[in-house]
N, C-alpha and C positions, 0 to 999 in steps of 0.2 A: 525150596523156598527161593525168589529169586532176589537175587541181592540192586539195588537201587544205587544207580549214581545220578548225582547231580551235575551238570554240566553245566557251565556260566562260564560269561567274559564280557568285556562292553561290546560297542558295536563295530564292526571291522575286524573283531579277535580270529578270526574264524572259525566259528563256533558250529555253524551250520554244516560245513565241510567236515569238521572233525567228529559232528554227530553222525554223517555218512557214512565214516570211518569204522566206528562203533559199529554200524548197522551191516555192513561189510563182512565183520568177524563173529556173525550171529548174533547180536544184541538186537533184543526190541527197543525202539525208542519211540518218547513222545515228546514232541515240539507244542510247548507254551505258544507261539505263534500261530501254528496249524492250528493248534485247540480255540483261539481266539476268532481263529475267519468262522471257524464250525458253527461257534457259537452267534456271532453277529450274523450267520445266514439267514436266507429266510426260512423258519420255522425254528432255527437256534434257539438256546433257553435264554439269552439274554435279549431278543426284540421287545418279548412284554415290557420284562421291567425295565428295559431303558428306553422304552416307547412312551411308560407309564411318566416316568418321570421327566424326559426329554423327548417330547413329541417330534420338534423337527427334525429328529436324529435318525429318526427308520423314512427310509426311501424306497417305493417297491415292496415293503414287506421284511426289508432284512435294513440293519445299522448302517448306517453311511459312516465309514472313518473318515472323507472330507468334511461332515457337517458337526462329525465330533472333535475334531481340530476348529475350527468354527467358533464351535461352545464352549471351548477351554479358551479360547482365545481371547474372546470376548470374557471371558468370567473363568478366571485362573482358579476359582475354588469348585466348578464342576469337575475337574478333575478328580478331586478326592473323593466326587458324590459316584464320580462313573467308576472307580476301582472298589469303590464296597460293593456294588452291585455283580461288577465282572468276576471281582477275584475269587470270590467263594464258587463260583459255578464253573471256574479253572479249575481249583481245588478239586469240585467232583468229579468232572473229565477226568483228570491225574489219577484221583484217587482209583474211579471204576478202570482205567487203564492198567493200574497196577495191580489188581484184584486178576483181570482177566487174563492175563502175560501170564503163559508157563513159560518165557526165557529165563535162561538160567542169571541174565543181568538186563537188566532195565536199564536206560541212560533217560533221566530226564533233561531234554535241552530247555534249561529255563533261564533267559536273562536277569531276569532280575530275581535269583535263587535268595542268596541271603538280605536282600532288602525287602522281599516278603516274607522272609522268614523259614521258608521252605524249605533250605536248609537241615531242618531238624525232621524231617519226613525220609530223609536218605542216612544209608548204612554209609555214603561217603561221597566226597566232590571232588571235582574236578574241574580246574579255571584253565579256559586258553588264554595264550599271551604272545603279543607279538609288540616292538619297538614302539611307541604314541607315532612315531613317524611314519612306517609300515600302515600303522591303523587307520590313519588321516591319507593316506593314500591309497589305501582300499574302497573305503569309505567314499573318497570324492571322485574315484575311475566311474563306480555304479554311474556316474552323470545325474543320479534322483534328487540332490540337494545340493545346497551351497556351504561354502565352508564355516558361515556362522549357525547354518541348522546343525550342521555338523557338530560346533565346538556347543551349543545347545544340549543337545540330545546328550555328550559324552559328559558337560557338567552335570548334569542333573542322574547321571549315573553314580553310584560308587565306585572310586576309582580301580581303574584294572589291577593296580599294585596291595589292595586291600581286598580285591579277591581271591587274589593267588595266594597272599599271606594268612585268611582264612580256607583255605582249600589242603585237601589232602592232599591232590594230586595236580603240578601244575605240567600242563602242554604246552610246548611251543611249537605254532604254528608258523614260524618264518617261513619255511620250505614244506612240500607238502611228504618230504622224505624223514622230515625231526618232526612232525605231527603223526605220520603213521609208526614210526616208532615208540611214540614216548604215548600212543595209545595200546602198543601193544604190554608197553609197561607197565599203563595200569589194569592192562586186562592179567598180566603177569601174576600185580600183587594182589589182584581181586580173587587169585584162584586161591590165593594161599590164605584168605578170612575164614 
């Protein structure tokens, strides 16, 4: 049976990296983000019905996320209407992901694991964590944003410190040398469940 981690952290934690990590030492993994481009491709399960509902939103045949920034923009409560639609068809990706996985551990990379609750779908978590300073200076190297979309995006997250404090297992990614250790720590105590 393969045993399931959860992997979360805000944005900048390096979360992405340390799912590499994982992936490195023989774990399957699946990225809540990859599962999302898949999804808004074109023939994705989410073009109908976010076509159905937000027409201007499919471009070519697949979801435009510039025109879905757009539509939140303009109307702060199409948000809520576009994650009833997305989430559950995450959900199924994840789930038939975790059906078809003979690894012996699974890492699910999900950002926002306990604010959708996903949480309760893994035998255990794991939060990266690195300084708010560190984070903000990862975060604004990328050149993709400015430091108010930045302080944006990380308000409207739950706070990294209230990850870690819900998480079985927390990583610190300061160095990429205390991230491949403290992942081989939980691969350690995953052996001993």
């Amino acid at each position: 049976m393969t045993f399931k981690l959860g992997l979360t952290g805000s944005i900048g934690m390096g979360k992405s990296t340390t799912a590499s990590m994982f992936a490195e030492r023989g774990c399957a993994v699946w990225d809540a983000d990859e599962a999302v481009h898949r999804l808004y491709a074109a023939g994705g399960a989410a073009v109908a019905p976010l076509g159905a509902r937000f027409p201007n939103a499919i471009e070519k045949g697949a979801v435009s996320r510039p025109a879905l920034r757009r539509l939140i923009d303009a109307d702060p409560d199409a948000l809520s209407e576009i994650e009833s639609i997305v989430h559950p068809l995450v959900r199924n990706d994840r789930a038939r992901f975790a059906e078809e996985t003979g690894a012996p551990v699974a890492v699910f990379d999900i950002p926002l694991l306990f604010e959708t609750g996903s949480d309760v779908e893994m035998d255990a978590t794991a939060c990266v964590d690195v300084s708010r300073e560190t984070q903000a200076e990862r975060v604004l190297a990328r050149g993709t944003m400015t430091r108010a979309q930045f302080e944006a995006i990380r308000a409207k997250q739950l706070p990294n410190e209230e990850k870690c404090a819900r998480a079985d297992f927390v990583i610190d990614t300061t160095s990429l040398e205390s991230a491949a250790r403290d992942v081989q720590a939980v691969l350690d105590q995953i052996g001993r469940f």
